[in-house]
C-alpha positions as CSV (number, residue, x, y, z in Angstrom):
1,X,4.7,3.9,-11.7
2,X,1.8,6.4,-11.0
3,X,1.8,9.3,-9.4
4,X,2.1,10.2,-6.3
5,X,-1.5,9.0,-4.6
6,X,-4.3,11.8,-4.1
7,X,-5.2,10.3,-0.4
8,X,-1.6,11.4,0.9
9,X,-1.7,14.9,2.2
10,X,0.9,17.5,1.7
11,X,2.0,16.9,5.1
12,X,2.1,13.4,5.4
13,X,4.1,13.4,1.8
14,X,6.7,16.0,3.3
15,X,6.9,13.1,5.9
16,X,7.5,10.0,3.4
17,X,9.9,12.1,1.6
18,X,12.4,13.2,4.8
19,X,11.7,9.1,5.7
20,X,13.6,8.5,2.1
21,X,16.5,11.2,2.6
22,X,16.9,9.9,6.0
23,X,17.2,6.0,5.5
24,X,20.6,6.0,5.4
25,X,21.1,7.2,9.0
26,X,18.2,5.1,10.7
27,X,18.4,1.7,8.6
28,X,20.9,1.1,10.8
29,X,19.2,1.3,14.2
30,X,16.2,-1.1,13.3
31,X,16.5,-4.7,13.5
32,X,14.0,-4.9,10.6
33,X,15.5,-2.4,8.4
34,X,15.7,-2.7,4.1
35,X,18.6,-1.4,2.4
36,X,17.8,1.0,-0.5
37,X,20.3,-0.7,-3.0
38,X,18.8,-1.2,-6.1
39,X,15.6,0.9,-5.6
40,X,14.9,3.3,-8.1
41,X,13.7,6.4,-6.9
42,X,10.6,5.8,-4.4
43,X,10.0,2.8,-5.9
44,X,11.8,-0.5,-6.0
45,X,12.5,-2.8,-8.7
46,X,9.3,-4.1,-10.3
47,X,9.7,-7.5,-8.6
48,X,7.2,-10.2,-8.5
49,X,6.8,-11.8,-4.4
50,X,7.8,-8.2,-3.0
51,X,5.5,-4.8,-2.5
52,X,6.7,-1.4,-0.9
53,X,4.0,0.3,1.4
54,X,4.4,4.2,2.6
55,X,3.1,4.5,5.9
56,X,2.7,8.2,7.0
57,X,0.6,9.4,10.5
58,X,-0.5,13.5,10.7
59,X,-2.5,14.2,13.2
60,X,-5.6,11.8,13.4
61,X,-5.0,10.3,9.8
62,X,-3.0,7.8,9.1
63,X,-2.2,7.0,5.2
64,X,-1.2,4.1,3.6
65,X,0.0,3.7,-0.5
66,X,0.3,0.0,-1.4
67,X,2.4,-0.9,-4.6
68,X,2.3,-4.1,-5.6
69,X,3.1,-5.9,-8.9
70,X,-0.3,-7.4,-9.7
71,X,0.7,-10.3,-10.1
72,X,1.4,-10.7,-6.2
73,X,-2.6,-10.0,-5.5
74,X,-4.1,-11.7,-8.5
75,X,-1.9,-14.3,-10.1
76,X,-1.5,-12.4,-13.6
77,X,-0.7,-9.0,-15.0
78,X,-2.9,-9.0,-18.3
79,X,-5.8,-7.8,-18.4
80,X,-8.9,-8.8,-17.1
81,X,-10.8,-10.4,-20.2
82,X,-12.2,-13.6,-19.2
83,X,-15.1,-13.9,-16.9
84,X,-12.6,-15.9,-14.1
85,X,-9.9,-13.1,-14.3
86,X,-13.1,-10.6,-14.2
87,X,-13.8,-12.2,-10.8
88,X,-10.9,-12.8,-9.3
89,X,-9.8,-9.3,-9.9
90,X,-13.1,-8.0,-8.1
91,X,-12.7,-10.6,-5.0
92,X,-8.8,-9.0,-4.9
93,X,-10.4,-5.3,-4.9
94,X,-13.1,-6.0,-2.2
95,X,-10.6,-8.0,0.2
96,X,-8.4,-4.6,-0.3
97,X,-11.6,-2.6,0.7
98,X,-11.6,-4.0,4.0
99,X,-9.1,-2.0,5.6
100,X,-9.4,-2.3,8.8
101,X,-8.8,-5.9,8.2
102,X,-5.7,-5.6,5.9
103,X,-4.1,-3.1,8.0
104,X,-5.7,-4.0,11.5
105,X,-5.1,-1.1,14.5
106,X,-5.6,-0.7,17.9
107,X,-8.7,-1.0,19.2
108,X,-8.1,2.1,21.5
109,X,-7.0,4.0,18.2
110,X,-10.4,3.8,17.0
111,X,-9.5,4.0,13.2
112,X,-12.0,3.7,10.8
113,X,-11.5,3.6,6.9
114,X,-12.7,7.2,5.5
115,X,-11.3,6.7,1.5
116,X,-9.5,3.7,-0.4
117,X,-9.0,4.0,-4.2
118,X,-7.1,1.3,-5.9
119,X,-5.9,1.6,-9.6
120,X,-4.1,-0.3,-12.3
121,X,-3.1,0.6,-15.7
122,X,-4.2,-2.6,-17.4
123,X,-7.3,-3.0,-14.9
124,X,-10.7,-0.7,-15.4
125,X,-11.6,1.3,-12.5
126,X,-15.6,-0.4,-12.4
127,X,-13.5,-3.7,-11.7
128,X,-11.9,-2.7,-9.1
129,X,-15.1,-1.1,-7.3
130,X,-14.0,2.7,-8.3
131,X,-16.9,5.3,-9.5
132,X,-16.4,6.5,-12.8
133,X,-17.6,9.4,-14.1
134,X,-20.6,8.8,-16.6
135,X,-20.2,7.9,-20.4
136,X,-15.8,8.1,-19.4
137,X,-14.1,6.0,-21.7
138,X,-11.3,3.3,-20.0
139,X,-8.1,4.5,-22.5
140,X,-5.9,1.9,-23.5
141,X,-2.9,1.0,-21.7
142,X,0.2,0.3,-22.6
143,X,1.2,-3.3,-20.7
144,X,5.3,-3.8,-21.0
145,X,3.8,-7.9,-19.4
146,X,5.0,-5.9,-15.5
147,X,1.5,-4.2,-14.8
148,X,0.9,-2.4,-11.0
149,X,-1.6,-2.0,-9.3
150,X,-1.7,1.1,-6.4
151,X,-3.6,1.4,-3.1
152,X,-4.1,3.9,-1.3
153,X,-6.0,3.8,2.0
154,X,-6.9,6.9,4.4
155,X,-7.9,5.9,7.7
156,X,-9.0,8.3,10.6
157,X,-8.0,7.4,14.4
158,X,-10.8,9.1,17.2
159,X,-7.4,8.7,19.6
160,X,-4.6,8.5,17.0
161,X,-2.3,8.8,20.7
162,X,-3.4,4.9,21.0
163,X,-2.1,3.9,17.9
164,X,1.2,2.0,18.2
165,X,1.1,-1.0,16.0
166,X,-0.6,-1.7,12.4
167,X,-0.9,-4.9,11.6
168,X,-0.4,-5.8,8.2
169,X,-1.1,-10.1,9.2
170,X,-4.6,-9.6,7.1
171,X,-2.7,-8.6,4.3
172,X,-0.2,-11.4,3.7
173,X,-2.7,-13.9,4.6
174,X,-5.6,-12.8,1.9
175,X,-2.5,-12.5,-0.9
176,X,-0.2,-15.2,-0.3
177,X,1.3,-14.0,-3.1
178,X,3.7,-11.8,-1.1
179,X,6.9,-13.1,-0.4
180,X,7.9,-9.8,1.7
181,X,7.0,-5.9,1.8
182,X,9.0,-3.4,1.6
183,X,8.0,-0.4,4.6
184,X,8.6,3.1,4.6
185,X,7.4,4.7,8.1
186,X,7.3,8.6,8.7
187,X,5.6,10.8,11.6
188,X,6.2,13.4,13.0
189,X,8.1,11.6,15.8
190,X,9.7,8.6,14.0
191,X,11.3,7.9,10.7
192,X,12.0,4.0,9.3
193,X,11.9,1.0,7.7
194,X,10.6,-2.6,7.7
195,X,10.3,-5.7,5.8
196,X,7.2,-7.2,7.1
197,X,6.6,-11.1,6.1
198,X,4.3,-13.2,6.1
199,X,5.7,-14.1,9.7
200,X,6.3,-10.6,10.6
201,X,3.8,-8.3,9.8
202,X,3.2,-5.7,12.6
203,X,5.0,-2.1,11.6
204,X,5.5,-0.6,15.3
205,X,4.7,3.5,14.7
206,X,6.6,4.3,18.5
């Protein structure tokens, strides 16, 4: 998998990382809760229907990393050659753009989307709307037929002491190629996890 996504700050990883340690004690209290078996590390299994998604709030910024076979967003893990995959891949990486439709807030909150960088190994960066630096060469990538594809999405809250619920409803819908996804909440007040579903999608941050 890749690393560990620039968007997360130090604090908010310090968060995801006490979630982990902790999930033994708290899977337990929440109706919703995953069990960890057969997760490797941070990441589960690379299993097609299924994503995991870190969900960390610090202050007034609230940080999401998506990872998601590719498959589940685009219907294939190759890469991109032919002029359909070309545009399909670009219609999955501007619906991911919208974040404040994939991962709907509350209106009090007042979250607005400040950075989003998506990135696959077997997908180049242009496709999927990322600035490249000038005359940089897309190196090959090794492709084991399981490619990835990361998200990671910063979002800033004017009244982050509104925000309760996000809503991740716009994101199952526009990629119906989720079956479940696997949640990892931490803030400073509350540590958990979720499986949100196409009929359960709303992560509850209090």
């Amino acid at each position: 998998m890749s690393r560990l996504p620039l968007a997360f700050s130090a604090i908010a990883t310090a968060l995801i990382a006490a979630s982990l340690l902790s999930l033994p004690s708290f899977a337990a209290n929440s109706a919703n809760s995953t069990d960890s078996a057969g997760h490797h590390g941070n990441h589960p299994a690379h299993e097609h229907g299924v994503g995991k998604l870190d969900v960390a709030l610090e202050g007034n910024t609230l940080t999401l990393h998506l990872d998601t076979p590719l498959v589940n967003l685009v219907g294939f893990e190759h890469a991109a050659t032919s002029a359909r995959d070309k545009e399909t891949v670009q219609a999955m990486a501007k619906a991911l753009r919208d974040a404040g439709r994939m991962f709907a807030t509350d209106a009090a909150a007042q979250c607005k989307p400040a950075e989003i960088q998506l990135q696959s190994a077997v997908l180049p960066p242009a496709l999927l709307g990322e600035k490249t630096a000038s005359g940089a060469a897309q190196a090959a990538a090794p492709n084991d037929g399981h490619a990835d594809l990361d998200g990671d999405f910063t979002l800033v809250c004017a009244s982050p002491g509104a925000l309760n619920t996000v809503d991740a409803s716009g994101l199952l819908r526009a990629f119906p190629g989720f079956q479940r996804i696997d949640v990892q909440l931490a803030t400073p007040k509350k540590q958990a996890a979720f499986q949100l579903t196409p009929g359960n999608a709303a992560i509850p941050l209090n």
